[in-house]
C-alpha positions in Angstrom: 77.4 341.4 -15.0 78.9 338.4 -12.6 81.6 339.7 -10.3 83.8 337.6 -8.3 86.1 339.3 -5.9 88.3 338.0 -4.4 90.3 340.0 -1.9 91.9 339.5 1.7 91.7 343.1 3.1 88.3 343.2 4.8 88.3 347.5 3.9 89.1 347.0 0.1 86.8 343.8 -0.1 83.5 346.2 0.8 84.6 348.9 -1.1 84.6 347.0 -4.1 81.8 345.0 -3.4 79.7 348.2 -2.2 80.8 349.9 -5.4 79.9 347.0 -8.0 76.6 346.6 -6.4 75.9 349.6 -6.6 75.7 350.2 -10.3 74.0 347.4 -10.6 76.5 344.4 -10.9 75.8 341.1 -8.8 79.2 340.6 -7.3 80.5 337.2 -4.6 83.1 338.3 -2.6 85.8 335.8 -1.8 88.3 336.4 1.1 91.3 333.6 0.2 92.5 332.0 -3.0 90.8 328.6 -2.1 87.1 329.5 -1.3 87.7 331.8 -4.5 88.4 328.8 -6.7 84.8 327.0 -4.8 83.3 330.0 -6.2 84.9 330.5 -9.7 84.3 326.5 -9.9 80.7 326.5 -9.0 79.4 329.7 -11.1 79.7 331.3 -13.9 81.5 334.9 -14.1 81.7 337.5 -16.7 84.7 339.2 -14.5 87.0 337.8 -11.7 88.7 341.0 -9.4 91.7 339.2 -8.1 94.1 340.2 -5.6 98.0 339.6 -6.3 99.0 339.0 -2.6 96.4 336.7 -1.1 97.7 334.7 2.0 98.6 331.1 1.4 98.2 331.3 -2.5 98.9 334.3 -4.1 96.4 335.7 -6.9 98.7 334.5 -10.1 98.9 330.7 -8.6 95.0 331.4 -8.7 94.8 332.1 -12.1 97.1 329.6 -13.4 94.8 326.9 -11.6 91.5 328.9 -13.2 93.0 328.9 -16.9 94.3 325.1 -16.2 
């Protein structure tokens, strides 16, 4: 399984990357909407962990752009 996460808060960001790892997931963690969208353009992935309140763009703008 592909993760991209994409999460501002540096705490919740390795938790959730620590924790997908672990089981066995390849995960790209992603720390603002825009380098998110680099990623999510230039890969493939079979989930996307998005936070709602990112700064500059918030996580539903995000998605809009991804389903666009």
């Amino acid at each position: 399984m592909n993760v991209l996460i994409v999460e501002d808060d540096p705490e919740t960001a390795q938790y959730l990357d620590r924790s997908l790892s672990e089981i066995g997931w390849q995960t790209e963690l992603c720390h603002s909407a825009p380098d998110g969208l680099l990623a999510a353009g230039a890969r493939q992935f079979d989930v996307i962990v998005l936070d709602r309140m990112l700064p500059g763009m918030d996580g539903v703008a995000m998605l809009k752009l991804l389903r666009g």
